[in-house]
N, C-alpha and C positions, 0 to 999 in steps of 0.2 A: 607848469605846476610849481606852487611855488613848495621849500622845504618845510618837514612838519617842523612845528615850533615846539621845543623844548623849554626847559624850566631856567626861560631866560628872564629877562625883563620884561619884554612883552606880554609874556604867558602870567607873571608876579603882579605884573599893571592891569590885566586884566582880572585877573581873581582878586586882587585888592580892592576893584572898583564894586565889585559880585559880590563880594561880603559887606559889601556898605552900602548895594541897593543894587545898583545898576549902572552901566556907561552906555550912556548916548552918543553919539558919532560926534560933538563937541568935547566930548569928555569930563562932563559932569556927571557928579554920582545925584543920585535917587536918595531920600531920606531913609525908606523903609530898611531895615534890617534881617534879611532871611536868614531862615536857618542853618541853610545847606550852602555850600558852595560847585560852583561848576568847573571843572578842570579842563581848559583848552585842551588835547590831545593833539590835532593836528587842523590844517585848513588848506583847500588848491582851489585854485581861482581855476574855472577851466578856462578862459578868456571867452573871447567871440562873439561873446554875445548876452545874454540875462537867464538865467536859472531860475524853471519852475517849482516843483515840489519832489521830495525826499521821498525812497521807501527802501527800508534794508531787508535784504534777505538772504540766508545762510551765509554771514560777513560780507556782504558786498551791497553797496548803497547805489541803487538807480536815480539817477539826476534827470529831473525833467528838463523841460529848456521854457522859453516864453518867445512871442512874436517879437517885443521892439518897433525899433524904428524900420530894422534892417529887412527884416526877418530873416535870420540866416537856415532856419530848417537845422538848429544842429542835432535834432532827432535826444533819443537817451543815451548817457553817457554812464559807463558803469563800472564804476571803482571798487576793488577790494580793497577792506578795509576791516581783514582778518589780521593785521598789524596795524590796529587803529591808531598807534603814530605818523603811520607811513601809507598812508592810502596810494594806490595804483590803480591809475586808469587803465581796464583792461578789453573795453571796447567799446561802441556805440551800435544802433540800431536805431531804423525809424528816422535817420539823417538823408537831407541832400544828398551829401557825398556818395554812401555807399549806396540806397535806393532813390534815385532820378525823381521815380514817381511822387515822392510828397515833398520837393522842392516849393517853397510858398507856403509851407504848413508851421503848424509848432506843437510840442508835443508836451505839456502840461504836466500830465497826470499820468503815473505810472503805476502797476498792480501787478505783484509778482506771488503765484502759489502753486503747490506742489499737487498736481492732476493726476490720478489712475481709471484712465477709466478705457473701454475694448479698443479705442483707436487712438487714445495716447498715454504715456506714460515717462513724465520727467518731470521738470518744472516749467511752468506756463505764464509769460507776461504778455500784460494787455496794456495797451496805451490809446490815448485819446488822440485823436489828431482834428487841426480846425486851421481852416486858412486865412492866409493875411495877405491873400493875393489873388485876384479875379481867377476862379477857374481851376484854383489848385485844388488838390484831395481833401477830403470831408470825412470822416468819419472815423475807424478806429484798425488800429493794428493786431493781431497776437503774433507772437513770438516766440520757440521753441530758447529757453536758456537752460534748458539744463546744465550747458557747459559754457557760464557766462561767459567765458572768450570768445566762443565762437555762437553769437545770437546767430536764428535760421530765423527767418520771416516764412508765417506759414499760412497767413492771409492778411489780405487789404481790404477790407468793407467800405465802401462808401455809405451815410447815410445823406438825409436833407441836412438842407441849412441848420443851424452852423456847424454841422458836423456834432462828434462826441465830445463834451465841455469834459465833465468829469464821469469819473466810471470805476467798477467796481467785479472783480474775480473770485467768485467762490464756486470751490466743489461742492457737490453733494453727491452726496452714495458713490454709485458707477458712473454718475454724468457732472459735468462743471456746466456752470449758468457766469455769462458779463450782464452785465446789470448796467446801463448807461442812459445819462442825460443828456436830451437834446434840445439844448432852451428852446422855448418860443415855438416848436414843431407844430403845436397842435394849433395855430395863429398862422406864420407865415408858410407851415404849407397846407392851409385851408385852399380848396378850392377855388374857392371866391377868395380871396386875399388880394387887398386893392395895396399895392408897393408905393402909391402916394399917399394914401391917408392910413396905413398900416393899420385896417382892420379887416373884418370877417365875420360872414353870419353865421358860417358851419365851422365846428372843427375838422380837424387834419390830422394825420395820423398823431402819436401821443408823442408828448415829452420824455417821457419814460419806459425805455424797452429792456426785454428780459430774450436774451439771447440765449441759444443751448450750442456750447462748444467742446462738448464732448469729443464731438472732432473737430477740431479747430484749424484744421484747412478747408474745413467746408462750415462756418458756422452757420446758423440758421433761429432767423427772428418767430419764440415762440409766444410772446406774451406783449402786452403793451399797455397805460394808465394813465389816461391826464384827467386835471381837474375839471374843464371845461366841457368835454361829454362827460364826464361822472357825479361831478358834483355844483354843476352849471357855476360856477367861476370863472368868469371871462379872464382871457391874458391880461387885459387891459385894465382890469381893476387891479386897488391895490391902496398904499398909502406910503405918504411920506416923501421924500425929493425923488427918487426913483421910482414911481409907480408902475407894477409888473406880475406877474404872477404865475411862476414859470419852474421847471423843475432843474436848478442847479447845480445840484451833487448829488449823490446817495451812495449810500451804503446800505448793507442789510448785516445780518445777526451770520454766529459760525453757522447752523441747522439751513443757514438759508431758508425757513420760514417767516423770516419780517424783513420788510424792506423801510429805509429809515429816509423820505425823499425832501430834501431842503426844498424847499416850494416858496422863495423868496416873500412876498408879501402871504402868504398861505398858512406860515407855519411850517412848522416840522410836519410830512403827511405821511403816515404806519399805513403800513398793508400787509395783510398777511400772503403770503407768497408761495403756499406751501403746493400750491398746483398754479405752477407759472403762466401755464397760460388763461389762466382766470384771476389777476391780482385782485383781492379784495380788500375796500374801505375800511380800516378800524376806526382811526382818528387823527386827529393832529394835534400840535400844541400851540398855547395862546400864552404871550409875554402879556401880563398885566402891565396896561398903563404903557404900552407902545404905541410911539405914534411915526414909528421909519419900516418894521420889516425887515425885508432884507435876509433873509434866512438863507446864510451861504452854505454850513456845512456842519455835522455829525459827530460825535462819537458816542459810544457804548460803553458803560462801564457796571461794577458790581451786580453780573452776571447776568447782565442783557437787562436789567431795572433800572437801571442810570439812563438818562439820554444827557450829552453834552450839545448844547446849540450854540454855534455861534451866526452873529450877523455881520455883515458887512458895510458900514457905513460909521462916519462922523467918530464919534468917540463909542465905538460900540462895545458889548462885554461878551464875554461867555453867560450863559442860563443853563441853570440845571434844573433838570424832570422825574418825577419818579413814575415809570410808567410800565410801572408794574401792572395796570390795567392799561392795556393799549387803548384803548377803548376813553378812556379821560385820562390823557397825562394830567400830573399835579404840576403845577411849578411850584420849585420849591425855593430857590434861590436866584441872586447873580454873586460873581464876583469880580471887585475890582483890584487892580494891583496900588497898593496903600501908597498914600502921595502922588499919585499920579496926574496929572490935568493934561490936557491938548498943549501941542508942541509947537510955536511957530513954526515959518516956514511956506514956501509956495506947492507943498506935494498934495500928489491928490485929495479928495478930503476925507476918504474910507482910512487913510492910513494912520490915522491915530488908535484906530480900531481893532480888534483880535481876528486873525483868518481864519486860521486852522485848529483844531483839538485833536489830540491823543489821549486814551487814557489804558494805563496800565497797572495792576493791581488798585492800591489806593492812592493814586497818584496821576494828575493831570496834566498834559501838555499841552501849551499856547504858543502857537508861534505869532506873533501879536505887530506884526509889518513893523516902523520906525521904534516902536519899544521893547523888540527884541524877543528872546524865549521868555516865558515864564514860567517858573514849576510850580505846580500846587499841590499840595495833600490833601485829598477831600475824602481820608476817612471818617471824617463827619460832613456828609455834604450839606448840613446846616450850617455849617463854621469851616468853609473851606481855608486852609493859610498859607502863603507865599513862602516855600521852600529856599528858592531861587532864582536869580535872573542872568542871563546873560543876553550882552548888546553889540553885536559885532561892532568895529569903529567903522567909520563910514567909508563908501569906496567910490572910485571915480562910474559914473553913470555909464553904463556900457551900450547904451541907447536903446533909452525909452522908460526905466526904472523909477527913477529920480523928480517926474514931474516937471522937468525944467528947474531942478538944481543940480550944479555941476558934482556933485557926490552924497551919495548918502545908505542910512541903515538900512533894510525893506527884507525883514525876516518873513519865507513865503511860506514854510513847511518847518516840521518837524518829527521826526521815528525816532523812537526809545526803542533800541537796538541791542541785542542782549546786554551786555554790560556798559553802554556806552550809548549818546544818545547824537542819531543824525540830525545836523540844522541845513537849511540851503536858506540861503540870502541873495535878494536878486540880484544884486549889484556883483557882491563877496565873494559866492560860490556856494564852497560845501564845508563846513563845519564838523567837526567829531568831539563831543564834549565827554563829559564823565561826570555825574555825581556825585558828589562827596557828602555824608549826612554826619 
């Protein structure tokens, strides 16, 4: 771990660069001008390997991990950071080390929330798991953390190929529902699925399951929703360098009555959710004048009438939706961060593109891979404007991050955390910034 950085040089050179646009791992600044600045608070590299995606919850930041070259299995790592100068690592779960069983995995995407319901009662984390190695575990974990020190593992689900990409934890009433994506399910475990010409006449079970983990040592699949039995949408169709068509993340709303399904070349796809094991079609959304798709992943904002979309490819943006009629999202906008163009460089070619969104009150998070955080205010989300950036400097490739260069920036995630906002970078680590307006 390394020490948190204080209001040295480093901490001065980095907000010096944030008030004058941005620092890119060369250490050029950005032309634009934001209005706010971001205050390094602290940074720890966990080593070993490449860090997935952020989530904070009651002071304590869950680190995901990613495959690599290695795949070391380093499961979730989970720092308090209830003295967000000084983060402390105070446990992991979901690793090699302590559980055997998902050696050959990696553990992405993390989801931590507070459950009451007749057979459990504490706080409940669910994580995705997917292998990078003939034969290993597939599917998803929950987790007893009430007393983050001491995570209990309280089930191991396997599902089909490729296991749980991303996934998703909400209560409702007396029961909690995970909500998870399983690309491609409804294609390659079709019955007929020829694994040389990677097609299918029938579907397979769906991309999209709705699990009831009320007791979550015993979970149990109650619901399920693909495009291709519901709304004849072959996997296989699609547009753009990637053609696909498959359910990649999701989220839904707090009521847990909308489910919010990134359906990569599909659109954003709305279902209403309110009797899980019957999701129903509302709609989806359609970017004017797109010709890539790619619909990686969600957020919600201005009380569940916002949809934030982002996609995953080439120089891609965030889009914003008003869907307030679930039924026809509007599109209303994109936004881009002012001055910006594609970055030399041999990294992948998604990575000039935005990953992830958050959004909290009027105010938006992009974790935006080699260009770093971006903040925006979209209390007008016709005129959404550039708050903020920050660009971690770049760090040696911990293998597999960097595309085949020896270092660099590759922001995966981002949590606006009560008063301070988690980054994870895949190379870097973990980040604890602050907002200054």
């Amino acid at each position: 771990m390394r020490a948190p950085l204080g209001t040295t040089l480093v901490l001065a050179t980095l907000l010096g660069a944030v008030a004058a646009g941005s620092l890119d791992g060369s250490g050029r600044a950005a032309s634009a001008a934001p209005a706010a600045q971001l205050e390094v608070l602290s940074h720890v590299d966990p080593g070993g390997g490449i860090s997935g995606d952020v989530f904070g919850y009651k002071g304590h930041a869950y680190l995901g991990s990613w495959r690599g070259t290695a795949c070391p299995a380093l499961g979730v790592r989970v720092y308090d950071v209830r003295a967000p100068r000084q983060p402390r690592l105070v446990s992991s779960f979901a690793d090699a080390k302590s559980e055997p069983l998902v050696a050959g995995s990696w553990t992405e995407k993390v989801v931590v929330q507070p459950v009451r319901t007749a057979r459990f009662r504490g706080d409940l984390a669910v994580t995705s798991i997917q292998a990078c190695r003939r034969g290993a575990f597939e599917g998803y974990g929950l987790y007893d953390v009430t007393d983050p020190t001491q995570p209990k593992q309280l089930a191991l689900v396997r599902t089909e190929l490729p296991g749980s990409h991303e996934i998703w934890l909400q209560p409702r009433g007396a029961k909690a529902y995970v909500y998870t994506a399983i690309p491609q399910s409804e294609l390659r475990s079709s019955p007929d699925y020829d694994p040389q010409t990677r097609t299918a006449t029938t579907p397979g079970p769906a991309d999209f399951r709705i699990i009831d983990v009320s007791d979550p040592r015993r979970p149990v699949q109650v619901g399920e929703w693909g495009a291709w039995r519901n709304l004849r949408i072959n996997p296989k169709d699609g547009r753009g360098r990637f053609v696909s068509t498959y359910v990649h993340s999701v989220i839904v709303n707090k009521a847990a009555t909308r489910a919010f399904l990134s359906y990569w070349d599909a659109g954003t796809v709305i279902l209403d959710i309110s009797k899980p094991a019957s999701p129903r079609y509302l709609g989806r959304t359609r970017v004017p004048g797109d010709p890539e798709g790619d619909i990686h992943s969600a957020a919600l904002g201005k009380d569940g009438k916002l949809l934030v979309e982002t996609h995953e490819h080439g120089d891609s943006l965030p889009h914003f939706f008003d869907i307030s009629n679930p039924k026809r999202p509007r599109y209303i906008r994109s936004f881009r961060i002012p001055g910006e163009q594609a970055l030399p460089g041999v990294l992948p070619y998604y990575t000039d593109g935005v990953h992830d969104p958050k959004v909290r009150g009027n105010v938006a998070y992009f974790s935006w891979y080699r260009r770093g955080l971006a903040v925006v205010d979209i209390t007008k989300t016709t005129k959404p404007r550039l708050l903020a950036r920050f660009v971690p400097p770049a760090a040696a490739d911990p293998g597999g991050a960097c595309g085949g260069s020896p270092a660099c920036t590759m922001v995966w995630g981002v949590f606006p955390h009560t008063d301070y906002i988690l980054v994870s970078d895949m190379a870097s680590g973990l980040w604890v910034l602050r907002l200054r307006r």
